[in-house]
N, CA, C and O atoms as CSV, one atom per row, in Angstrom:
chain,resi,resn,atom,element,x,y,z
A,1,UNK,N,N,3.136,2.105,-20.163
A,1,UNK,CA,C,3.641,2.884,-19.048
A,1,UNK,C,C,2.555,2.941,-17.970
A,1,UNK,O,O,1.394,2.836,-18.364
A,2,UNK,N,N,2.719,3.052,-17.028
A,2,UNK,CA,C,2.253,2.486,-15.327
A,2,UNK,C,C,1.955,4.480,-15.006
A,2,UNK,O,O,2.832,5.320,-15.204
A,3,UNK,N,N,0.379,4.830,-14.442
A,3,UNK,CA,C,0.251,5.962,-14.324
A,3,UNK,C,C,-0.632,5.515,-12.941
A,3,UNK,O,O,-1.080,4.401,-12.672
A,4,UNK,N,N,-0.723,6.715,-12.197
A,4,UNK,CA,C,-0.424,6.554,-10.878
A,4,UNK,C,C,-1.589,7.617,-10.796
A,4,UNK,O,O,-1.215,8.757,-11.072
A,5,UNK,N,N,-3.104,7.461,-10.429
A,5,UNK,CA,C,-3.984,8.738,-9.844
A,5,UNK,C,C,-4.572,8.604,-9.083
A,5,UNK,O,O,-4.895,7.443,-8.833
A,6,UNK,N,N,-5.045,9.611,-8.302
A,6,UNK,CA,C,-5.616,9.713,-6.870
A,6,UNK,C,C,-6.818,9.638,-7.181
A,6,UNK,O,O,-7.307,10.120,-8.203
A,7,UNK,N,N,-7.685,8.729,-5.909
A,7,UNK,CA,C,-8.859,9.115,-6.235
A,7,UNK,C,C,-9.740,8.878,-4.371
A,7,UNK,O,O,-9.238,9.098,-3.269
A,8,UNK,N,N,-11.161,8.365,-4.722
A,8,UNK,CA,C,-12.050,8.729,-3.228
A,8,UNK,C,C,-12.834,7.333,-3.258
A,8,UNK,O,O,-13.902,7.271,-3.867
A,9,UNK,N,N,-12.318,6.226,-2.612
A,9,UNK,CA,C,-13.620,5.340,-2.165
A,9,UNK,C,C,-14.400,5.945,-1.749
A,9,UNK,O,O,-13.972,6.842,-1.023
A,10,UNK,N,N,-15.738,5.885,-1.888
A,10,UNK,CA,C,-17.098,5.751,-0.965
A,10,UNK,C,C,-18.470,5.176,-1.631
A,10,UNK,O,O,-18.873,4.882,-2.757
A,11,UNK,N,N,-18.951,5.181,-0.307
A,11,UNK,CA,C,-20.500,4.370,-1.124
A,11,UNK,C,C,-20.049,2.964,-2.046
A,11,UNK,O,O,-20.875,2.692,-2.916
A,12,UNK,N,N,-19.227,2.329,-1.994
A,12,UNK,CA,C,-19.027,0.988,-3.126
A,12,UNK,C,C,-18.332,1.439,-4.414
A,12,UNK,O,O,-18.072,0.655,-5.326
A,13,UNK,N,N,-18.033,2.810,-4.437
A,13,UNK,CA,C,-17.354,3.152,-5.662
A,13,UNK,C,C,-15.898,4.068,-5.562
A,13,UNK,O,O,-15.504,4.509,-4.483
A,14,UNK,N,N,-15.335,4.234,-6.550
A,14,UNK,CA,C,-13.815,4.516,-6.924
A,14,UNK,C,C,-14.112,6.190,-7.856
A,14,UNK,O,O,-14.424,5.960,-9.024
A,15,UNK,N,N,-14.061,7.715,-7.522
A,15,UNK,CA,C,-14.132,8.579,-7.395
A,15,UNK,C,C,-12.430,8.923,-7.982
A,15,UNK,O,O,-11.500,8.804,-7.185
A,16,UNK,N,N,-12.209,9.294,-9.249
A,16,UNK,CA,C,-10.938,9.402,-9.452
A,16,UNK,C,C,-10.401,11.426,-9.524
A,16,UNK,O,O,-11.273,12.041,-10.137
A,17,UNK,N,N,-9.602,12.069,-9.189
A,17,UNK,CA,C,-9.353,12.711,-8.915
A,17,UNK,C,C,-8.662,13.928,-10.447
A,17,UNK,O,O,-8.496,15.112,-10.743
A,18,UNK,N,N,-8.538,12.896,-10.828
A,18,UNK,CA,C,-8.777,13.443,-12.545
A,18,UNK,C,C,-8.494,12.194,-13.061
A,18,UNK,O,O,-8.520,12.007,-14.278
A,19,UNK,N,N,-8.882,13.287,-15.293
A,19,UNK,CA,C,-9.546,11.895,-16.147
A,19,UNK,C,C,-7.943,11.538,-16.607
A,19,UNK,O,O,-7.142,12.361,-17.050
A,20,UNK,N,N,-7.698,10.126,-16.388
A,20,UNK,CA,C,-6.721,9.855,-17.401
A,20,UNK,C,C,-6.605,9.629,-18.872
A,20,UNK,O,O,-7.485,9.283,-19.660
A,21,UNK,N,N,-5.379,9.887,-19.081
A,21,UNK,CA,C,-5.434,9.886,-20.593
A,21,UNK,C,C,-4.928,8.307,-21.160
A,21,UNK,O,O,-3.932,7.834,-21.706
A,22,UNK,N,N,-6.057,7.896,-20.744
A,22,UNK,CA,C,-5.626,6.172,-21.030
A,22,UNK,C,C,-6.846,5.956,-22.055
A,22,UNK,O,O,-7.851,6.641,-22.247
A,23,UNK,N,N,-6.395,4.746,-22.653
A,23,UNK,CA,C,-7.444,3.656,-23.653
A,23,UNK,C,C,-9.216,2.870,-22.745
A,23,UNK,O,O,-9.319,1.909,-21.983
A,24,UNK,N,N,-10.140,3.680,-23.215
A,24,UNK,CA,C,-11.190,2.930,-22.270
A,24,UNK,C,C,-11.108,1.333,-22.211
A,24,UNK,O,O,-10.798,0.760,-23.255
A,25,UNK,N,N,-11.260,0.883,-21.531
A,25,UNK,CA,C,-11.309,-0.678,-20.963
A,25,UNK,C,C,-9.508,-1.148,-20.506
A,25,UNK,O,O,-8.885,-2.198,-20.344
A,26,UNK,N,N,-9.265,0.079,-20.452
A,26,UNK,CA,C,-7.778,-0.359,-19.676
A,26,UNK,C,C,-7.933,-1.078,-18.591
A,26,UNK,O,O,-8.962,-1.087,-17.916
A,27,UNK,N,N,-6.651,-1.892,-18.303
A,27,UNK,CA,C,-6.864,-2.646,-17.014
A,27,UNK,C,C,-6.173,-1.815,-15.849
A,27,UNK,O,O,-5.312,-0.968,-16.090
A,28,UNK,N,N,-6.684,-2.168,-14.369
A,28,UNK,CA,C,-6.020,-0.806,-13.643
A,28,UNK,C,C,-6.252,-2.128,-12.138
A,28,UNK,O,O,-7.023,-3.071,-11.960
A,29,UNK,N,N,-5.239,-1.573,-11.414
A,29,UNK,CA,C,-4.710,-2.013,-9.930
A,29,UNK,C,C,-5.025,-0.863,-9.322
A,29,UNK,O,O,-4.794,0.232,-9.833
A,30,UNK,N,N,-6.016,-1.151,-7.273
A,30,UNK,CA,C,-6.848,-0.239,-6.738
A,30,UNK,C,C,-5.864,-0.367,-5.738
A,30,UNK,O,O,-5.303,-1.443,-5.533
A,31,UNK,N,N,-5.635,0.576,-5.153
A,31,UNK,CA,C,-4.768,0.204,-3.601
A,31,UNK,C,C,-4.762,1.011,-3.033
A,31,UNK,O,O,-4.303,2.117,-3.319
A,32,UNK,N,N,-5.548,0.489,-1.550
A,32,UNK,CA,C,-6.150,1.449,-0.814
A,32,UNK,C,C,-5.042,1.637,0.269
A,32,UNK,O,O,-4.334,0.811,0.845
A,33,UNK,N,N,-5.125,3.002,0.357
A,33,UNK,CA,C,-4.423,3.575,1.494
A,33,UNK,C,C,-5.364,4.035,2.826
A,33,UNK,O,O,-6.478,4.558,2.836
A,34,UNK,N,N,-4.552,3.670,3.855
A,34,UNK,CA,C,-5.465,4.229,5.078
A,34,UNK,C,C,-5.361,5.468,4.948
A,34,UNK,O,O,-4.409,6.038,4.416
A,35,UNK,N,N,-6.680,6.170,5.592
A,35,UNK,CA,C,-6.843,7.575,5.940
A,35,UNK,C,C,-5.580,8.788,6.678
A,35,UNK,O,O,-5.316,9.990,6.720
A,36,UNK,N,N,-5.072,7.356,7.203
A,36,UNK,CA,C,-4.191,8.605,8.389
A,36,UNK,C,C,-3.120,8.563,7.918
A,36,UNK,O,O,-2.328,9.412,8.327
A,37,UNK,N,N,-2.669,7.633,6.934
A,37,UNK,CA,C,-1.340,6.970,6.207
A,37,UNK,C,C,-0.606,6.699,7.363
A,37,UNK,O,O,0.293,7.467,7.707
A,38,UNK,N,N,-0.875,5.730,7.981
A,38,UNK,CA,C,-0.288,5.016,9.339
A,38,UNK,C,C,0.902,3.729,8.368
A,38,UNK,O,O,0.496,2.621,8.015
A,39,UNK,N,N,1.938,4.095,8.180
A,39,UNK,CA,C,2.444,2.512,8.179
A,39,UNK,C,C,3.075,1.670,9.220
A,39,UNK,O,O,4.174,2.070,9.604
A,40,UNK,N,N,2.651,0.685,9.709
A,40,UNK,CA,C,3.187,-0.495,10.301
A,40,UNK,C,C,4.684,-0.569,10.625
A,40,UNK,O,O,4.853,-1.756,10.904
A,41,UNK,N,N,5.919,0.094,10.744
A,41,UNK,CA,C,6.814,-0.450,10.814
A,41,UNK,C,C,7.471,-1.850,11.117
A,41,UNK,O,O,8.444,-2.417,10.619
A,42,UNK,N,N,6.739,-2.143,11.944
A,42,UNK,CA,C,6.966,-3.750,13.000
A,42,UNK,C,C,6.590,-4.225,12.037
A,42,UNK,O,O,7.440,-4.934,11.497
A,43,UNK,N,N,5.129,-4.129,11.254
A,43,UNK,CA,C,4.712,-5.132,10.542
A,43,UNK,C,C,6.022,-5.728,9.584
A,43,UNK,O,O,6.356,-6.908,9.478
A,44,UNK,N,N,6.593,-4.643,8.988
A,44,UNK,CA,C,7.197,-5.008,7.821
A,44,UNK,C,C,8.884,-5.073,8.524
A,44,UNK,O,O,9.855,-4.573,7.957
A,45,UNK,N,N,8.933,-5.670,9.620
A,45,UNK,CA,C,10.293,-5.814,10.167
A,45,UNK,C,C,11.605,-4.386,9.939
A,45,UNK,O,O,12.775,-4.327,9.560
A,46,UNK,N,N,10.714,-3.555,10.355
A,46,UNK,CA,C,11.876,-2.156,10.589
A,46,UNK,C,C,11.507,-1.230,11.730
A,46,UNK,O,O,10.401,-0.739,11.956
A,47,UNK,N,N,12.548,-1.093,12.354
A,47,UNK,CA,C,12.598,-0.042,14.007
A,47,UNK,C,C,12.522,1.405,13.029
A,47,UNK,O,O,12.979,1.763,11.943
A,48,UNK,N,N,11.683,1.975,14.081
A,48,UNK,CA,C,12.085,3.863,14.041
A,48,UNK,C,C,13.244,3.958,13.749
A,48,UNK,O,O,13.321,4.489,12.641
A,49,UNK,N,N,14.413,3.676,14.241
A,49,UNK,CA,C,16.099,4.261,13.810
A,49,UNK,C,C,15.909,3.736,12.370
A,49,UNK,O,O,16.222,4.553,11.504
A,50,UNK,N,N,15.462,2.547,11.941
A,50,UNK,CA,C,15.883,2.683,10.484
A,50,UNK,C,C,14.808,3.078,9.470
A,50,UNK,O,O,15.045,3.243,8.273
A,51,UNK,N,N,14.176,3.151,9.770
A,51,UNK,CA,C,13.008,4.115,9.103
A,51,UNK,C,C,13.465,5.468,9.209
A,51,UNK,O,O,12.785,6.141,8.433
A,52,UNK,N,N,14.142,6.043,9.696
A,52,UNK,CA,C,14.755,7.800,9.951
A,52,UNK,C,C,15.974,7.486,8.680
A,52,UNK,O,O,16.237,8.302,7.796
A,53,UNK,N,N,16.526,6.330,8.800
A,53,UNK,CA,C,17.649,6.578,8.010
A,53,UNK,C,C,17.238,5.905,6.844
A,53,UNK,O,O,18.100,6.096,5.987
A,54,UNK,N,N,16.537,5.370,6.513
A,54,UNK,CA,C,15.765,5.144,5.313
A,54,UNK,C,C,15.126,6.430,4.779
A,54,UNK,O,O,15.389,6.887,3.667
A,55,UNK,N,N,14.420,6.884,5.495
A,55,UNK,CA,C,13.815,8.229,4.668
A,55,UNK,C,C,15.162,9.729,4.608
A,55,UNK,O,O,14.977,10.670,3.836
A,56,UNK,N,N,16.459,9.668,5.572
A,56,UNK,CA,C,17.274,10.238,4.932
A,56,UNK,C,C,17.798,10.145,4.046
A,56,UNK,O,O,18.348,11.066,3.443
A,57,UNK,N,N,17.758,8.810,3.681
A,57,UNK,CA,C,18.805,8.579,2.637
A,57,UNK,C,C,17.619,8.603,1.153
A,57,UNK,O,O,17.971,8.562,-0.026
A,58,UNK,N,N,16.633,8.657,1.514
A,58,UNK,CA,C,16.078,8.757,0.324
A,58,UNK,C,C,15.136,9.856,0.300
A,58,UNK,O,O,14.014,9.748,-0.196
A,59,UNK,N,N,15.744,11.292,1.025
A,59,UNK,CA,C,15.518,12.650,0.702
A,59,UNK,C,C,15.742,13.438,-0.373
A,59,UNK,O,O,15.111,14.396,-0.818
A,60,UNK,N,N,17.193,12.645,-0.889
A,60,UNK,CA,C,17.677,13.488,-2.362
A,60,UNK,C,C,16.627,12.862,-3.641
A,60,UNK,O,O,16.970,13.116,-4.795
A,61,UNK,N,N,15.518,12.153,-3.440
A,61,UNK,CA,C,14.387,12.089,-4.307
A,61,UNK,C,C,12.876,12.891,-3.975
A,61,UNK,O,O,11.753,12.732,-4.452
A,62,UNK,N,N,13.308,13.635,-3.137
A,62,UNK,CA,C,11.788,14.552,-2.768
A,62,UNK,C,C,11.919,15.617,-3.670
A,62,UNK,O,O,10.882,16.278,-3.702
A,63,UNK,N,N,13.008,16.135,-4.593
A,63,UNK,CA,C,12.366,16.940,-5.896
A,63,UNK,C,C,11.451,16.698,-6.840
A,63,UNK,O,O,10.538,17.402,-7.272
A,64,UNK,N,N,11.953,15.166,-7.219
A,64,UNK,CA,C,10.620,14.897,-7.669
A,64,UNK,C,C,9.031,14.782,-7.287
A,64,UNK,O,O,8.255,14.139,-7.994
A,65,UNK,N,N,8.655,15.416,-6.190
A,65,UNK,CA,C,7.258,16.449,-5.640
A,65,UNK,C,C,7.014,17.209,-6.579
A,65,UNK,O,O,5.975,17.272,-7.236
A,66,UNK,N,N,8.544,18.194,-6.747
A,66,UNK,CA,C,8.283,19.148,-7.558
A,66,UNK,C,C,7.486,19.970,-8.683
A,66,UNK,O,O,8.307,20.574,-9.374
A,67,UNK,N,N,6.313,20.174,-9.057
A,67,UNK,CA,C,5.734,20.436,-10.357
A,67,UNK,C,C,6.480,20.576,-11.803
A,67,UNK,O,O,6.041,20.158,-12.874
A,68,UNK,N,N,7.523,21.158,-11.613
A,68,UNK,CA,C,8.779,21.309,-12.458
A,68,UNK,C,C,9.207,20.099,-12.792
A,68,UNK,O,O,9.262,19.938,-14.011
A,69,UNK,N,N,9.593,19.014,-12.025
A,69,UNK,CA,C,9.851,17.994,-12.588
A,69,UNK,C,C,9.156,17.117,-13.490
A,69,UNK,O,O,9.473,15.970,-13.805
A,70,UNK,N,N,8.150,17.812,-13.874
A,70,UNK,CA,C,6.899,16.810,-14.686
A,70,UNK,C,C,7.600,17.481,-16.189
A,70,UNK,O,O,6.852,17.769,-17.123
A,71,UNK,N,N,8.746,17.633,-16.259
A,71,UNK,CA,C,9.523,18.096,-17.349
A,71,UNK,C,C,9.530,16.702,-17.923
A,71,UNK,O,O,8.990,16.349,-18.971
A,72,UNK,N,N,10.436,15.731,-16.818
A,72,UNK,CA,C,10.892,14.540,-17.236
A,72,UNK,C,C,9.872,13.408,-17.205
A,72,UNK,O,O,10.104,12.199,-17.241
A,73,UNK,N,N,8.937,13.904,-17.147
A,73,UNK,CA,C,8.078,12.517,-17.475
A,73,UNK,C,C,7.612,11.931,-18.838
A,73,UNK,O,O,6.747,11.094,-19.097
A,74,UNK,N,N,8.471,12.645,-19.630
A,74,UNK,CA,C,8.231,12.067,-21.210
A,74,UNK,C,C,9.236,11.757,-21.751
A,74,UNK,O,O,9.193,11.475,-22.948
A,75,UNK,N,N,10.445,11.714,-21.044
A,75,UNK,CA,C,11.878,11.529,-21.223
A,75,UNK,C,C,12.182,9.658,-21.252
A,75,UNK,O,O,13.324,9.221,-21.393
């Protein structure tokens, strides 16, 4: 299963935001996000109008934010 944690480039190193409960020498994928979380629309071939209706239509998944929902993460 694929676990997902925050953490802090700086100085040449990876600063993780808490310890996971993984196997030491796990293998792990880094992916850096910009600071301002700017995404590109143009880049990735989509206008403002459909980016509005893209993120409406995929509003009825912002419960899962929720703290409560970490019910179903063992489901």
């Amino acid at each position: 299963m694929l676990k997902s944690i925050e953490g802090i480039y700086q100085n040449g190193k990876i600063e993780l935001l808490e310890t996971p409960d993984l196997l030491e020498g796990a293998k792990v994928i880094v992916t850096f996000v910009p600071k301002d979380n700017f995404i590109d629309l143009s880049f990735r071939g989509i206008n403002p109008e459909q980016a509005a209706n893209l993120r409406a239509r995929l509003q009825c998944f912002a419960d899962w934010e929720n703290p409560d929902m970490g019910a179903y993460d063992a489901l």
